[in-house]
BASE-86888 format. One record per residue (C-alpha): residue number from 1; x, y, z; residue in one letter. Coordinates in steps of 0.05 Angstrom, whole numbers, padded with zeros to 5 digits. Example, Ala and Ser with C-alpha at 12.3 -4.5 7.8 and 13.67 -1.06 7.14 Angstrom:
<pos=1 | u=00246 | v=-00090 | w=00156 | code=a>
<pos=2 | u=00273 | v=-00021 | w=00143 | code=s>
REM end
This chain:
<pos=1 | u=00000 | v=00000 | w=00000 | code=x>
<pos=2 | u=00057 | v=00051 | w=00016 | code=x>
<pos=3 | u=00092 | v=00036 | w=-00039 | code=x>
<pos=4 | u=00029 | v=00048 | w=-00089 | code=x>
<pos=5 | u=00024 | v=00116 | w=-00058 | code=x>
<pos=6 | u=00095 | v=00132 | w=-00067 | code=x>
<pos=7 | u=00090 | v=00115 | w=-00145 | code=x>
<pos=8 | u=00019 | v=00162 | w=-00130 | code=x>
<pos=9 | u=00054 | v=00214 | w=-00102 | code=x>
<pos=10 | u=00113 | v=00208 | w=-00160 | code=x>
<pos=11 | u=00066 | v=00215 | w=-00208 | code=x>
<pos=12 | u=00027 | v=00276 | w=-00188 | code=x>
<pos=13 | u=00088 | v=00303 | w=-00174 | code=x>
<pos=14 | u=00116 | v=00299 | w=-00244 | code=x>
<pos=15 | u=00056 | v=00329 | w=-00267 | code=x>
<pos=16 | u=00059 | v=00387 | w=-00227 | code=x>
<pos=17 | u=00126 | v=00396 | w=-00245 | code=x>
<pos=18 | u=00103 | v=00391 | w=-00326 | code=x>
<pos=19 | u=00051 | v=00440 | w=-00312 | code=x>
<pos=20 | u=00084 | v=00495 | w=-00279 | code=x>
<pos=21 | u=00140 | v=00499 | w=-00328 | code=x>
<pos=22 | u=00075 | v=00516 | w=-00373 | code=x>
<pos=23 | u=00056 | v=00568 | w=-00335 | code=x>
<pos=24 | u=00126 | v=00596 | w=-00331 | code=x>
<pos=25 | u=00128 | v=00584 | w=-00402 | code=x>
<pos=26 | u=00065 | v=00624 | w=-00413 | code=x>
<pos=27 | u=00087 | v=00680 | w=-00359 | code=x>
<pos=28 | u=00153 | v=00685 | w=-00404 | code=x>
<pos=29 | u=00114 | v=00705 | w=-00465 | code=x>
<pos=30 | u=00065 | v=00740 | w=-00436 | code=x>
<pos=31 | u=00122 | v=00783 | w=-00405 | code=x>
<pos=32 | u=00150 | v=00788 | w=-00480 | code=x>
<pos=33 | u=00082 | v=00816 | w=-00507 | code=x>
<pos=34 | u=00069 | v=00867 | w=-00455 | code=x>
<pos=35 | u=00143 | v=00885 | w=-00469 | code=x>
<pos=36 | u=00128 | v=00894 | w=-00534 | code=x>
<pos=37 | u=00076 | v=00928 | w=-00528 | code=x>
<pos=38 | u=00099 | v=00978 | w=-00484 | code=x>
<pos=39 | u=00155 | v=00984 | w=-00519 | code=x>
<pos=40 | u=00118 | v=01006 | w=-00594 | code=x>
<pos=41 | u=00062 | v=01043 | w=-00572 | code=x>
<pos=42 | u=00073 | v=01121 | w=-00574 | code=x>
<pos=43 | u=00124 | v=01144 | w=-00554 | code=x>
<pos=44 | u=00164 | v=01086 | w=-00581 | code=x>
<pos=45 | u=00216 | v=01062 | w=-00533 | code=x>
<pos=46 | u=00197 | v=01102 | w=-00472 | code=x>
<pos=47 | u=00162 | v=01072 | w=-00413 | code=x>
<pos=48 | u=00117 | v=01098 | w=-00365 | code=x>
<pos=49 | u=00120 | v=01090 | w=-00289 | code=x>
<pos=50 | u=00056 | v=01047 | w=-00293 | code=x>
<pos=51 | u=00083 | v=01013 | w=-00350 | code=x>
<pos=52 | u=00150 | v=00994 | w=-00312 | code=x>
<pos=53 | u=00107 | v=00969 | w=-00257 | code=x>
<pos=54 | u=00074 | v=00928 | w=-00288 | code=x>
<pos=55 | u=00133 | v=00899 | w=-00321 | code=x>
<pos=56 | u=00170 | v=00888 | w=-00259 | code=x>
<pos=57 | u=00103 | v=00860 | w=-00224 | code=x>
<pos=58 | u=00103 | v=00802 | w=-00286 | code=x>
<pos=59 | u=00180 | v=00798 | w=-00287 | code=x>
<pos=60 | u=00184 | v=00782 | w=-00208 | code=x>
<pos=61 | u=00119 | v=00739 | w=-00227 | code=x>
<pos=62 | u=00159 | v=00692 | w=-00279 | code=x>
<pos=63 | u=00218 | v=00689 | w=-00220 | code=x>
<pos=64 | u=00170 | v=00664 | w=-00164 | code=x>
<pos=65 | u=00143 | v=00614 | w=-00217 | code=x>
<pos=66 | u=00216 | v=00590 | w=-00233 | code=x>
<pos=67 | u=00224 | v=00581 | w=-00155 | code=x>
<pos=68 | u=00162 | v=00542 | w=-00144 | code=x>
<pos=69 | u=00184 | v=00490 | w=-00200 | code=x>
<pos=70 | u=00255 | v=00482 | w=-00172 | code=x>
<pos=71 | u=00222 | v=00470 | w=-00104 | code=x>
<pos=72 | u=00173 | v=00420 | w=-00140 | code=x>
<pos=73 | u=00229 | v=00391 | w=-00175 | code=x>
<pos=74 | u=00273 | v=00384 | w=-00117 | code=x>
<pos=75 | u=00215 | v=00347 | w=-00084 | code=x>
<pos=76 | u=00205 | v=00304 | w=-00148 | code=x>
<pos=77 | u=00275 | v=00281 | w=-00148 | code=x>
<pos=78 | u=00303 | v=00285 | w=-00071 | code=x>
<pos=79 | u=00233 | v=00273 | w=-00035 | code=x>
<pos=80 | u=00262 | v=00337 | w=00016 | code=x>
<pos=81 | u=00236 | v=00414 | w=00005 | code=x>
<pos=82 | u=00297 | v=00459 | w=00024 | code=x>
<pos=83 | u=00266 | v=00512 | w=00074 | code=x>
<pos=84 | u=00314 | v=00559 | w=00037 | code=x>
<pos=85 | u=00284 | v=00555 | w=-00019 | code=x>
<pos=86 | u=00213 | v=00566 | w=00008 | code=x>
<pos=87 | u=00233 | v=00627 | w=00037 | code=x>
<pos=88 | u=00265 | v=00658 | w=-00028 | code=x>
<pos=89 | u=00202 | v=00649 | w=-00058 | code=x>
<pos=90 | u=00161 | v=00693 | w=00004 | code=x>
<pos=91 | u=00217 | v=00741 | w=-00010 | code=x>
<pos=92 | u=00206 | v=00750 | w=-00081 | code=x>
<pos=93 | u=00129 | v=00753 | w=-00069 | code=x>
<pos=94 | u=00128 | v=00807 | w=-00023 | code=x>
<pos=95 | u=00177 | v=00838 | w=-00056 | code=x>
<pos=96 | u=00137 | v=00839 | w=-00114 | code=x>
<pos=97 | u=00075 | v=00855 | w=-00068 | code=x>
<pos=98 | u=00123 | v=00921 | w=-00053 | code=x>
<pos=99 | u=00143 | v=00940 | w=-00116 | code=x>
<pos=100 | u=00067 | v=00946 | w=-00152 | code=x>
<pos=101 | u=00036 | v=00977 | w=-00077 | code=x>
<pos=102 | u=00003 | v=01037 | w=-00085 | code=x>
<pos=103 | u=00018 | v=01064 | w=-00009 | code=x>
<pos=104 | u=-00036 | v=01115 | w=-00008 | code=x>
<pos=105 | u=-00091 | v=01057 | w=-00020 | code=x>
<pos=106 | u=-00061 | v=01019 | w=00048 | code=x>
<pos=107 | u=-00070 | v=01052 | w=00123 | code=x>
<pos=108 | u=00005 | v=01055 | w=00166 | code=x>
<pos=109 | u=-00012 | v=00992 | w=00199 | code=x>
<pos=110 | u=-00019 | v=00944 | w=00143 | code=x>
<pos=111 | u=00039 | v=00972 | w=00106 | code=x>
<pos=112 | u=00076 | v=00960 | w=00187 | code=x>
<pos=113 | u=00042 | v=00892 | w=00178 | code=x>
<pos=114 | u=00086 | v=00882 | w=00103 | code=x>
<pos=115 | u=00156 | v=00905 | w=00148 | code=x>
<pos=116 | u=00141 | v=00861 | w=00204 | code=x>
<pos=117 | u=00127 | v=00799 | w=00148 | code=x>
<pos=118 | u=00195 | v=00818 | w=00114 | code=x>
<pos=119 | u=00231 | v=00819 | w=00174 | code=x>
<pos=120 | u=00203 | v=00752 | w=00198 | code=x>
<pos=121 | u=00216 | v=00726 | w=00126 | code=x>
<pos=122 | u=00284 | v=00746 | w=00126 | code=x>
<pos=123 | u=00299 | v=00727 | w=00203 | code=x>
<pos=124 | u=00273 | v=00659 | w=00181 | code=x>
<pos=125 | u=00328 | v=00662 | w=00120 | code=x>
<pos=126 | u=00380 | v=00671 | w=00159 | code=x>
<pos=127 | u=00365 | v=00612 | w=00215 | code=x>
<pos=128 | u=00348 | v=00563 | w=00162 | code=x>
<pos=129 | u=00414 | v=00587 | w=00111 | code=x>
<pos=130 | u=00457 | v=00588 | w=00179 | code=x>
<pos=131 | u=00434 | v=00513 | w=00208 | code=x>
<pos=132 | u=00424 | v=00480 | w=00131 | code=x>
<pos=133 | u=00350 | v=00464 | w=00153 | code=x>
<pos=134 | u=00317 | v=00423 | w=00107 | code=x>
<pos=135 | u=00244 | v=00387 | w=00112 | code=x>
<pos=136 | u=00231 | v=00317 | w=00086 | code=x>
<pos=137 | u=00170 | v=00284 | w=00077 | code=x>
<pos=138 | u=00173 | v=00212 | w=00058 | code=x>
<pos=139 | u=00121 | v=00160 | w=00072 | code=x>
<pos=140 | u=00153 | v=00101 | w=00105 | code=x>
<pos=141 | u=00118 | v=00047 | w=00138 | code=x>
<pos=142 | u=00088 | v=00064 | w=00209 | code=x>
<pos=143 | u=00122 | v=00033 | w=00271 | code=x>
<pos=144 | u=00078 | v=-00007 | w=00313 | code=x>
REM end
């Protein structure tokens, strides 16, 4: 039984992995048009601040995708998540989070809130870079 959920688990696995390179596949080019785009449209060549944004908001996108699959991928062929990894990819998000905020639309606590998640983000870096923390999750036959 355990070992017909570990070919399970292998399995969806793999296909997670095959789909996500899709969507960063699909991220890419959607980067590329909306590059383009920004790019040609009057005046050619200059960006806007909004424009920019929004490029860097898709551009940190495609990064956090390319994190997630090496995560998936690391779990797909090691069966162990690196914790250092995990928390790269919360850094990029809320760094992206920060770069397309608007701080006039949130009140002086939430954007408190954001610090005190970055600095528990990166205090959590640092422990699990500075003790090589990983987590594994295996199934293995109970002991009775």
């Amino acid at each position: 039984m355990i070992d017909l959920l570990k070919k399970f688990e292998r399995i969806v696995t793999g296909l997670l992995v095959i789909m996500l390179a899709l969507v960063v596949v699909l991220a890419l080019i959607d980067l590329g048009w909306l590059l383009v785009q920004d790019i040609l449209k009057p005046p050619l060549f200059i960006l806007e601040i909004g424009d920019l944004l929004e490029i860097f908001g898709v551009f940190l996108l495609v990064l956090i995708g390319l994190e997630l699959l090496e995560t998936v991928k690391c779990y797909y062929l090691k069966g162990k998540i690196e914790l250092k990894v995990i928390f790269t990819v919360a850094l990029i998000a809320i760094g992206r989070k920060i770069i397309i905020l608007e701080p006039d639309k949130y009140s002086g606590l939430t954007l408190i809130g954001i610090g005190v998640i970055i600095l528990a983000l990166v205090a959590g870096y640092f422990v699990v870079s500075s003790t090589g923390m990983k987590f594994q999750r295996s199934l293995t036959k109970p002991v009775i």
